[in-house]
C-alpha positions as CSV (number, residue, x, y, z in Angstrom):
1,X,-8.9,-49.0,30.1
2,X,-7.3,-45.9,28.1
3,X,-6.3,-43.1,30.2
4,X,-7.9,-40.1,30.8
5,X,-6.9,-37.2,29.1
6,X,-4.7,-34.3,30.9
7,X,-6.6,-31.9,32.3
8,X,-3.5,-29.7,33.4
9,X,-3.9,-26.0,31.9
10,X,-1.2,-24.7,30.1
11,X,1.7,-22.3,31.4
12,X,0.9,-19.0,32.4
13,X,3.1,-17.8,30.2
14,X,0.9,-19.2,27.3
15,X,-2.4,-18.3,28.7
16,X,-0.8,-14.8,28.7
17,X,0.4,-15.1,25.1
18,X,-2.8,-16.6,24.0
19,X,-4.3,-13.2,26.0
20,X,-2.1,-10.8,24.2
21,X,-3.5,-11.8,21.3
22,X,-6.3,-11.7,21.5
23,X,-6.6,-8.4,23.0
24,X,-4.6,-8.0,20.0
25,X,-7.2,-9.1,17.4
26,X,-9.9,-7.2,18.9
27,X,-8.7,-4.1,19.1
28,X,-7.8,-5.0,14.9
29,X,-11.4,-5.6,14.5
30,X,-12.6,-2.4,16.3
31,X,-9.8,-0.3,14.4
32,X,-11.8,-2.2,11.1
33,X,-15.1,-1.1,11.9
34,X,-13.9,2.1,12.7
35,X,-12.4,2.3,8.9
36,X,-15.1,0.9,7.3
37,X,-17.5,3.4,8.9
38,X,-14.9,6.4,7.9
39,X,-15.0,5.3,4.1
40,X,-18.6,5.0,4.5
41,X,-18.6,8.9,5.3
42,X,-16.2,9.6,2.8
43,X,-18.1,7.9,0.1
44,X,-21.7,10.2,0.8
45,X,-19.4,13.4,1.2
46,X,-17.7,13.0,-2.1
47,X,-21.3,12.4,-3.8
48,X,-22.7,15.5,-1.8
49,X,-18.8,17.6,-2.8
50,X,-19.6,16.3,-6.9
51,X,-23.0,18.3,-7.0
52,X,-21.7,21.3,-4.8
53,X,-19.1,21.3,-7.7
54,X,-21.1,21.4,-10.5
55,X,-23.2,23.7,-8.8
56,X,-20.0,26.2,-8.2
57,X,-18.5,25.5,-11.7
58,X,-22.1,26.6,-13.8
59,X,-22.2,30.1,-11.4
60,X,-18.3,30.2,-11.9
61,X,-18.7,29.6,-16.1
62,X,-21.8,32.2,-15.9
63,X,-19.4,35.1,-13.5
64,X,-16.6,34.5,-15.9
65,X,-18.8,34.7,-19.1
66,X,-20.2,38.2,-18.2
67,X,-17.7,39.2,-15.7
68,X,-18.2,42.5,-16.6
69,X,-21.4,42.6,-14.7
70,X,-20.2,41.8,-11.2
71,X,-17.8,43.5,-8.9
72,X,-14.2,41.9,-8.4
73,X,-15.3,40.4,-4.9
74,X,-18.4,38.7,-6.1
75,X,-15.8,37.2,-9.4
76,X,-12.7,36.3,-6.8
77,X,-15.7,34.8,-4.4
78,X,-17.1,32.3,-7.4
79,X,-13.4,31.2,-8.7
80,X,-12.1,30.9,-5.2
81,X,-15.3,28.3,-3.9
82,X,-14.5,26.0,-7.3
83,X,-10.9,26.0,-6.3
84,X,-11.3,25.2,-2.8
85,X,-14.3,22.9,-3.2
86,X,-11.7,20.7,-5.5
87,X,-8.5,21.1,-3.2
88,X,-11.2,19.4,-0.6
89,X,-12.5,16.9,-2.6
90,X,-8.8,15.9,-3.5
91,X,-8.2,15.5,-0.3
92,X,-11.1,13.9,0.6
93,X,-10.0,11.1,-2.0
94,X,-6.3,10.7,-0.8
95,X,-8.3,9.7,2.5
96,X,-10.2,7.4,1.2
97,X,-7.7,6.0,-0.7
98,X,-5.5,5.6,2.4
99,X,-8.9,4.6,4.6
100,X,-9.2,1.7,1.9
101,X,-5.8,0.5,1.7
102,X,-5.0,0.1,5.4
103,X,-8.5,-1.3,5.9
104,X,-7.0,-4.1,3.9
105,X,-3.5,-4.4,5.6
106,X,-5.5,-4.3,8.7
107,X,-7.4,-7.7,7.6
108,X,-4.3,-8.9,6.7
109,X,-2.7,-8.5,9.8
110,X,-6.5,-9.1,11.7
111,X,-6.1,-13.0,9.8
112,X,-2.5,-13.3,10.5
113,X,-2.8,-13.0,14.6
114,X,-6.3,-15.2,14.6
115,X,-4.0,-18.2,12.6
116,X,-1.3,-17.5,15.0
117,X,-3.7,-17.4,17.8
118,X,-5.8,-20.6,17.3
119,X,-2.6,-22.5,16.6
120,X,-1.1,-21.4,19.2
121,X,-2.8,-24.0,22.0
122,X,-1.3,-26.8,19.4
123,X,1.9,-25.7,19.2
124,X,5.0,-28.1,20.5
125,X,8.4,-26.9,19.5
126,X,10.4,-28.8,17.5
127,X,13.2,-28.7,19.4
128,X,14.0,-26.7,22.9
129,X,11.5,-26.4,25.3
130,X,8.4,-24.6,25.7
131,X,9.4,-21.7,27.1
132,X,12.1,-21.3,24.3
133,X,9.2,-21.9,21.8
134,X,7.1,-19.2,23.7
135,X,10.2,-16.3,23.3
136,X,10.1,-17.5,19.2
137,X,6.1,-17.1,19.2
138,X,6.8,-13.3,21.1
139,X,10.0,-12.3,18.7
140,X,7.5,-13.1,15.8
141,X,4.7,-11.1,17.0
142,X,7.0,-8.2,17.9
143,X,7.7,-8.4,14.6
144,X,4.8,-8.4,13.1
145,X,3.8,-5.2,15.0
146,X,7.1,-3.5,14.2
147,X,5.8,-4.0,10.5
148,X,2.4,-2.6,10.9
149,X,4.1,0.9,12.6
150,X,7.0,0.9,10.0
151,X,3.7,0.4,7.2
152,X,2.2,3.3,9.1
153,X,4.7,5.4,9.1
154,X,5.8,5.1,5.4
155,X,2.5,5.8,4.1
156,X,2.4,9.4,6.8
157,X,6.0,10.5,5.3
158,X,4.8,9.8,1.3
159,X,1.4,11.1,2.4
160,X,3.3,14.5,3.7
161,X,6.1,14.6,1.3
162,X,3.9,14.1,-2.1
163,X,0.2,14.7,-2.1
164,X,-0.5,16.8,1.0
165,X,2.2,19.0,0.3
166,X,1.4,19.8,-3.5
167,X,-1.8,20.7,-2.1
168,X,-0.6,22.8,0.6
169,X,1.0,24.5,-2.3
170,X,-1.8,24.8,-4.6
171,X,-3.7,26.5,-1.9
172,X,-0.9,29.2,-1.4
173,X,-1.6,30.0,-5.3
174,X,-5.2,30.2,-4.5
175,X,-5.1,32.7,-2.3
176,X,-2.7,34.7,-4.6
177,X,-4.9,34.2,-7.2
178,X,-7.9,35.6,-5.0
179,X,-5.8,39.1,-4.8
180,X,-5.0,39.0,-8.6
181,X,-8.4,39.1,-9.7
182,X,-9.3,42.1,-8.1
183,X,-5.6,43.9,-8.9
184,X,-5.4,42.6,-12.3
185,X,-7.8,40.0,-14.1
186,X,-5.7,39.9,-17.0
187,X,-3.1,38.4,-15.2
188,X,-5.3,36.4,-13.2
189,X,-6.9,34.7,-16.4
190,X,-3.6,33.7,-17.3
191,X,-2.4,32.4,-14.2
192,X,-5.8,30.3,-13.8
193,X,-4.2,28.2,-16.8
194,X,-0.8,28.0,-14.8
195,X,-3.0,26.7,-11.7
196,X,-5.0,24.2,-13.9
197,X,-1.7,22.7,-15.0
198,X,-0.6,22.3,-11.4
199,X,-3.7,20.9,-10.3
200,X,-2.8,18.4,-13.0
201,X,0.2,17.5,-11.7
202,X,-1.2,16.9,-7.9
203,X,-3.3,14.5,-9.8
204,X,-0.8,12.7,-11.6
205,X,1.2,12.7,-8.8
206,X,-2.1,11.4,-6.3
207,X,-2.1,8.6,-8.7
208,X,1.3,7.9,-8.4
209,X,0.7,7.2,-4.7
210,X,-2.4,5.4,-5.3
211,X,-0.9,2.9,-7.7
212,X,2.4,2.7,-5.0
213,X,-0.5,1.7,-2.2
214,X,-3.2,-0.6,-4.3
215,X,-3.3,0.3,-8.0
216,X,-6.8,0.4,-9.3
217,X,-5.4,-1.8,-12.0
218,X,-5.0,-4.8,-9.5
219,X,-9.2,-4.7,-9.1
220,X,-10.3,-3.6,-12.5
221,X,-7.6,-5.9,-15.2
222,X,-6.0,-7.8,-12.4
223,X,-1.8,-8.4,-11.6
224,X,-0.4,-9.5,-15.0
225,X,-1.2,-5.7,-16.3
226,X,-0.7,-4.3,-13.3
227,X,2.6,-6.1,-13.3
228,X,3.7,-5.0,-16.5
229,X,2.9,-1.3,-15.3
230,X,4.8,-1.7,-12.4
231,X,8.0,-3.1,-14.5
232,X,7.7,-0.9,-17.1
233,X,7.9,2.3,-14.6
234,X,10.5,0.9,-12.5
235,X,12.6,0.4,-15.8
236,X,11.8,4.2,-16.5
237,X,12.5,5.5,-12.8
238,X,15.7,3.6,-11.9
239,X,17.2,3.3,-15.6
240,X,18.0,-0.3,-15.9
241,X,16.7,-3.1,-18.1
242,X,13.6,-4.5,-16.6
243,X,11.6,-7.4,-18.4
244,X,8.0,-9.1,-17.8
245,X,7.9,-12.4,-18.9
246,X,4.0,-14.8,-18.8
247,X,3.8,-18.3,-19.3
248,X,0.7,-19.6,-19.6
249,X,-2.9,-17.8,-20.3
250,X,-3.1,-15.1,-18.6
251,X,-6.1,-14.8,-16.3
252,X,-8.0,-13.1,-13.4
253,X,-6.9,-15.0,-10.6
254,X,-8.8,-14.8,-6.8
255,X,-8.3,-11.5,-5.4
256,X,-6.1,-12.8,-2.4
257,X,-3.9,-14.0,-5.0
258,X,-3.6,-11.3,-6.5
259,X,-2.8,-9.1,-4.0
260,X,-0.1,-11.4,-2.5
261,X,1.7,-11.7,-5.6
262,X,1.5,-8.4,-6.7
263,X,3.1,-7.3,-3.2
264,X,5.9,-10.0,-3.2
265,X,6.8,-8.9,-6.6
266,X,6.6,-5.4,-5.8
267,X,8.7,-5.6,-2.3
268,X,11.1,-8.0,-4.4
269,X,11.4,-4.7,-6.9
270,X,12.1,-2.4,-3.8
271,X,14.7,-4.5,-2.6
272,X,16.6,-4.5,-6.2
273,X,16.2,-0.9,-5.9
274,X,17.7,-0.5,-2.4
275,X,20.2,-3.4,-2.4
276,X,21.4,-4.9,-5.9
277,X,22.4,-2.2,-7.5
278,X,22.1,-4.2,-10.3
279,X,21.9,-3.4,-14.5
280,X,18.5,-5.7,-15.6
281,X,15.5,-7.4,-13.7
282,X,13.9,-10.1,-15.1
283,X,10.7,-10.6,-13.3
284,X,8.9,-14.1,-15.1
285,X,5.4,-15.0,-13.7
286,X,4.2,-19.0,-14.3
287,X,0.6,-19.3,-14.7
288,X,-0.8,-23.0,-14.5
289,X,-4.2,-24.5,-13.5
290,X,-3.4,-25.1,-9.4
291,X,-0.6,-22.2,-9.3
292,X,1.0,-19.4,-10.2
293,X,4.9,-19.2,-9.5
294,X,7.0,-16.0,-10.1
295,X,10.8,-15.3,-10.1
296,X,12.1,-12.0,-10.0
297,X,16.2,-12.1,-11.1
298,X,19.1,-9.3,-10.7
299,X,22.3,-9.4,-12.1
300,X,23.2,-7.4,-9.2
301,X,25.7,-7.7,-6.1
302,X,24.1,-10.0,-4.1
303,X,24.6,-11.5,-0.9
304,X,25.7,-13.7,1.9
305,X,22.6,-15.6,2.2
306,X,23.5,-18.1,5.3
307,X,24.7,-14.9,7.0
308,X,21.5,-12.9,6.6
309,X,19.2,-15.4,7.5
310,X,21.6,-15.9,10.6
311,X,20.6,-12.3,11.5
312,X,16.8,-11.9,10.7
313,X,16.3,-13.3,13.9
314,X,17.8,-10.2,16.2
315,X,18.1,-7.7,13.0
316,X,14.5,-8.3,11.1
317,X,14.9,-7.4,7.6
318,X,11.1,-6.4,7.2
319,X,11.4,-7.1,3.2
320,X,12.1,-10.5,3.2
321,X,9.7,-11.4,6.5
322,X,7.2,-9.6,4.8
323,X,7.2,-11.3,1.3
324,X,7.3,-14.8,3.7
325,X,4.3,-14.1,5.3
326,X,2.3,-12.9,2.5
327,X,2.9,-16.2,0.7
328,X,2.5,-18.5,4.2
329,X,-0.7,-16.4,4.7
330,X,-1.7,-17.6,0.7
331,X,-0.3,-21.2,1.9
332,X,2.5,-20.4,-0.7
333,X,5.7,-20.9,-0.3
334,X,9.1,-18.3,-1.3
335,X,12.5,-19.0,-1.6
336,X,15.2,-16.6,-2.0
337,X,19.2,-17.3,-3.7
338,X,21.8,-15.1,-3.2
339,X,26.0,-15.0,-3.6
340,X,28.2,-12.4,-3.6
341,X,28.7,-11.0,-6.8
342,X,26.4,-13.7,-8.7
343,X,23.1,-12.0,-8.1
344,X,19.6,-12.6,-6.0
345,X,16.5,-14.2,-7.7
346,X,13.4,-14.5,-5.1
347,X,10.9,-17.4,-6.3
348,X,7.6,-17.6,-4.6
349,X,4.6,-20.3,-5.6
350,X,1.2,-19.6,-4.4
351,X,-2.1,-22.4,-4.9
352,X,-4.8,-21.2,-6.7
353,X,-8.1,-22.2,-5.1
């Protein structure tokens, strides 16, 4: 007769991992539905801010036509509720960029514990014993977390130093604008051209964030142009020689795909930026039938490979863990070579389903 199968529960210590979480992944799922329901609001009060701006641009157009007829208070007050109507529809829209985005990282993440958490019960370290394996499984998730707030507070400091703060300025001019029309509308005309141009400029600079977050491009043309945008600027911003190189057709490939590649190649781009210091990038993306592969090469300084993998484990270097799990997440796979003086070049393959 075969023997019965043990029914001894597992350690403690697991049960309480295996708690942890999943604690963990609820409360992921509850900050979700908390974010989809904010960009649901966002959505119906930009659609309900677009007609209050139309209706504030014809009575501004009409005040400004026959200014003449009104008193400076009643022109200031039409100007002033365009301008502030589009400063809070900006910033309604950098929400809801933001809202979007970490929606997404949040399903990242949300997948990422409920792999870890219904593998966990299976798991039998190689070598060591359980216990050792347990510390490994708690190091990573520490990890993992230390990511998401390091994520979190990136995006704040950009979100400060960039858009919210052009705005805080272009609110300042408002309000000076406000006082010129009734001191001097000649002057005021003239500066409402000045303050166009600057509201151009938070614009161009909003979509500069939004492109360093989750370009548009990604969804409407898919990675290859967005790629070749994100090269092409990088070559303009840091002044080095930056090549794109495709082989194969190039294709829409399935949107998790995309999005993993796209932020490999991009994190592999910060790390030139941060690290190399080096004088050209070549970034070459594979495309064939099963896969795409891409290998992004710096002629830069390079490094001690054996040595920094020796360290990830008690000093995490957040770049390279998180280009790992994006591809393990895809079932992909990344390698990175290094030597001192000779250069890095990260290669990463990811199936296409």
């Amino acid at each position: 007769m075969a023997a019965a199968p043990s029914s001894n529960p597992p350690p403690a210590s697991l049960l309480e991992l295996r708690q942890a979480l999943d604690q963990e992944t609820s409360r992921l799922e509850d900050a979700l539905l908390a974010m989809d329901e904010e960009v649901m609001r966002l959505l119906a009060g930009l659609d309900q801010m677009a007609e209050r701006i139309e209706d504030a641009d014809i009575v501004s157009r009409h005040v400004l036509r026959d200014h003449g007829r009104f008193q400076p208070d009643e022109v200031e007050a039409a100007i002033s509720r365009g301008h502030a109507l589009r400063l809070e529809a900006g910033l309604a829209r950098a929400r809801l960029v933001h809202c979007r985005l970490w929606a997404k990282d949040l399903r990242y993440w949300h997948a990422l514990l409920r792999a870890t958490s219904e593998h966990l019960d299976d798991h039998r370290p190689v070598d060591g014993t359980l216990e050792e394996g347990l510390a490994r499984y708690r190091s990573a998730s520490r990890q993992v977390f230390q990511i998401i707030e390091e994520e979190r507070m990136r995006i704040a400091r950009d979100m400060h130093d960039g858009p919210a703060q052009s705005m805080s300025n272009l609110v300042l001019r408002a309000e000076i604008l406000e006082r010129l029309v009734d001191r001097d509308p000649e002057r005021a005309k003239s500066e409402i051209q000045s303050f166009k141009d600057s509201m151009k400029g938070v614009l161009d600079e909003t979509r500069d964030f939004i492109f360093d977050l989750r370009p548009m491009t990604l969804d409407d043309l898919g990675v290859i142009p967005t790629l070749r945008r994100l090269v092409n600027e990088y070559k303009e911003r840091e002044g080095i020689e930056a090549r794109l190189s495709v082989i194969g057709q190039e294709r829409r490939l399935p949107p998790e795909t995309e999005g993993a590649l796209f932020r490999i190649v991009k994190e592999a781009l910060v790390n030139v930026r941060k690290h190399a210091h080096a004088g050209t990038l070549d970034v070459l993306i594979n495309l064939q039938p099963l896969r795409v592969s891409a290998v992004i090469k710096d002629d830069g300084e390079g490094f001690d490979l054996a040595a920094v993998e020796a360290r990830l484990a008690r000093e995490p270097h957040f770049g390279i863990i998180s280009m790992r799990e994006r591809a393990n997440l895809e079932h992909g796979q990344l390698e990175v070579l290094s030597q001192v003086g000779r250069g890095t070049e990260v290669r990463v393959t990811l199936p296409i389903a």
